[in-house]
N, C-alpha and C positions, 0 to 999 in steps of 0.2 A: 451510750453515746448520745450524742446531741440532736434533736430534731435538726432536721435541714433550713426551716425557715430561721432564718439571720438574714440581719440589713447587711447591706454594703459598707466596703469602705476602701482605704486606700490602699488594699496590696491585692483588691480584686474578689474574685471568685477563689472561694477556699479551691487547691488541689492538692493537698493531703490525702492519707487515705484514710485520716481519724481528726472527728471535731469534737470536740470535747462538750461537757457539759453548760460552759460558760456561754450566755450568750455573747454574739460575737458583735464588734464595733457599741455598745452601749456606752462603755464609759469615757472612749478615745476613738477618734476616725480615723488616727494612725494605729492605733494597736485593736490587733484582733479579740485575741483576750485580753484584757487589762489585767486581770487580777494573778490569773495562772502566768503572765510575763510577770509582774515585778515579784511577784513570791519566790524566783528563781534568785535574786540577790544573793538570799541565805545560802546559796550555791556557787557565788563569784566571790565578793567581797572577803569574806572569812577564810576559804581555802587559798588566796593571794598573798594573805597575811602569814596564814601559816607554812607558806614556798618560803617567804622571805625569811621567817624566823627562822624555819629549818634551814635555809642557807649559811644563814648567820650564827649558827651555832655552830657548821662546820659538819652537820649530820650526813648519813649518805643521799646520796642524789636519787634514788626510787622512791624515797621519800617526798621529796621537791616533786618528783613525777605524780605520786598520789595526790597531794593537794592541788596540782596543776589541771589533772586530771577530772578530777573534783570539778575545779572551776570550770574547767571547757564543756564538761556536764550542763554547769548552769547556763555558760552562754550559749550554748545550742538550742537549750530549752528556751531560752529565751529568744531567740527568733525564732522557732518555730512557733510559740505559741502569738507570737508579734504578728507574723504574716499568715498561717496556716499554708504554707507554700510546702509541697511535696520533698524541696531540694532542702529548706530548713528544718523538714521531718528527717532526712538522711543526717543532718549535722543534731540533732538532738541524742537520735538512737545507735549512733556506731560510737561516738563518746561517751555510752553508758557501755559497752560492750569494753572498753578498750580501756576506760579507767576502772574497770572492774578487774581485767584481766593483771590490772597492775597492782590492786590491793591483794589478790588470792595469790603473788610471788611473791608483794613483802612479806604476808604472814605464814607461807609456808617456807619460807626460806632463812626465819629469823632466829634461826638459831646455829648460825654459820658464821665463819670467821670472816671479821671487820671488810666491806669493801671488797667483799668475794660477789663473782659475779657464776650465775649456774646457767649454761646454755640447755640447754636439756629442758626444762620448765620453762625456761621464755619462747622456743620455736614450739613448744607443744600450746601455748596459750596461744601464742601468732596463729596457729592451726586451728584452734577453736574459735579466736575471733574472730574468724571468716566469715562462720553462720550468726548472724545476726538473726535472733527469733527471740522472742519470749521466752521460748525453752531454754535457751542458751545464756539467756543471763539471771534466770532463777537456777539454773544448777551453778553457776558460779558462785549467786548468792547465799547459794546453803554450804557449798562448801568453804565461806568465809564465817557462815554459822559456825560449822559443825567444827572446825580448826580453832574457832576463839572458843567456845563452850570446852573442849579438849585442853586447851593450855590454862583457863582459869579454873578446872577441876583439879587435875592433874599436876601441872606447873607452878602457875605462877596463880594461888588462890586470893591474894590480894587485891588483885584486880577486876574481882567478882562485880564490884558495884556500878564498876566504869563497863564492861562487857554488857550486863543486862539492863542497862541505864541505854547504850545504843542502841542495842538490838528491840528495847521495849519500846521506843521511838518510832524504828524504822516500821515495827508490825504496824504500829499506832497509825504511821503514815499510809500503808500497804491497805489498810482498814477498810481509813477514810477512802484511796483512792475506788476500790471496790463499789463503796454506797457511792461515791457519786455515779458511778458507771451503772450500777441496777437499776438507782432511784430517781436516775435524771429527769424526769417526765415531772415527779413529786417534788423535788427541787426545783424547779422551773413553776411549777405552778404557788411554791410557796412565798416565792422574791415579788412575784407581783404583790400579794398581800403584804408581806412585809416590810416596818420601813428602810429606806436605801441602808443603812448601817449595820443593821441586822440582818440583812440579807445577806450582804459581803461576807459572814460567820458561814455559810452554809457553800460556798467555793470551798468546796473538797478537795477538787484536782489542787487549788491552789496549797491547802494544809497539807496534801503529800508532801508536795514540793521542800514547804518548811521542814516536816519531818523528817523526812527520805534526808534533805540535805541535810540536818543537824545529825544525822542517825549516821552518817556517812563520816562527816567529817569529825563526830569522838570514835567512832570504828578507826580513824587514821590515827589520833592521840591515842586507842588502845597499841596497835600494833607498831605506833611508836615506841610505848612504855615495854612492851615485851622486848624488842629488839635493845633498846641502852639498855634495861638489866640484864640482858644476857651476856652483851657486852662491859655487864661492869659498870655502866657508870651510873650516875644517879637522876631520875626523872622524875619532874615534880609537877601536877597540874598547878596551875595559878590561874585567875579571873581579871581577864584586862575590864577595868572599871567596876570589878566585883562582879560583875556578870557571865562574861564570855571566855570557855576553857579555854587554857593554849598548855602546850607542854615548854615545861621547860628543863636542859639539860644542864646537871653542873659538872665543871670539863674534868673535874678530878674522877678518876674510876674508884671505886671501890675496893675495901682489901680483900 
């Protein structure tokens, strides 16, 4: 974590009970972190787009909730890292609890009949996402591990490239957040010597963010693609401007 000595700025005295490795108010007197806030984008913008697509194709609505979930992800973290305000640490950390709990239904539940809804697994997750701890949403995340590693052995082996293409991401991100957290002392002493451009490479927290959030939102285009081929129909990644996955559905089912 962060030395305590940071300047002022305009949401006050951090009262969080975690300050990151960024130093704080350097690049904006409005925003606390600059850098760990706008890196959270890759957490709004693109899961918004894919609520809509998914609406628009007609897909099931948990679906719409995963990507939305997604995004409330990013805007939490994004005031929190804005203000370092205790009350915007709550709005970061219970939407990573909560849009977790909603990806570990869609894929344990995606091989059920169209627009079936299972009470049993959603009061039992309501029940776990009570406890908001670290422990609590690393066992959610391994148990979205170990159910997509399970269906693209087993199942659906096609999908092998898309499952360890996110997951290789999200560790990538998990990584980096670690060294910023050990090596913050050595980080901090290296931005001084380096110049401003190069130093912005070595915000880790911020490259979680990226990752974590890219890692997340093809983990939703994975257990999109399991869910339509079970159902039969046909799913197809494509790249809006060649760059950026989206799934796409074509409404015919398969024979």
């Amino acid at each position: 974590m962060a030395p305590t000595i940071d300047r002022q700025g305009y949401w006050g005295r951090p009262t969080s009970t975690l300050d990151w490795c960024e130093e704080n108010y350097v690049v904006s007197f409005h925003i606390a972190e600059f850098w760990n806030t706008v890196s959270n984008l890759i957490m709004i913008l693109p899961p918004i787009w894919g609520a809509i697509q998914t609406f628009r194709e007609g897909l099931e609505f948990r679906y719409i909730c995963s990507f939305l979930g997604l995004a409330a992800v990013g805007v939490g973290s994004w005031c929190f890292h804005m203000t370092l305000l205790y009350e915007m640490q709550l709005l970061d950390e219970l939407p990573m609890i909560y849009s977790t709990c909603v990806f570990v239904y869609c894929l344990y539940e995606c091989f059920k009949e169209e627009n079936s809804i299972s009470l049993f697994p959603i009061a039992l997750l309501l029940i776990f996402s009570v406890s908001v701890t670290v422990v609590m949403y690393g066992a959610l995340v391994a148990c979205l591990v170990m159910r997509s590693i399970f269906i693209v052995t087993w199942v659906y082996p096609r999908f092998r490239p898309l499952c360890y293409t996110s997951l290789g991401i999200f560790l990538l991100g998990f990584l980096l957040w670690n060294i910023d957290n050990i090596f913050c002392d050595s980080l901090r002493a290296s931005r001084q010597t380096l110049p401003p451009g190069v130093g912005v490479v070595t915000q880790f927290h911020a490259w979680w963010h990226i990752f974590t959030g890219l890692g997340s939102y093809l983990h939703i285009l994975l257990s999109l693609q399991f869910r339509s081929t079970y159902l039969k129909y046909r799913p197809k990644i494509t790249f809006v401007c060649g760059v950026w996955p989206t799934l796409h559905v074509e409404p015919q089912k398969m024979s």
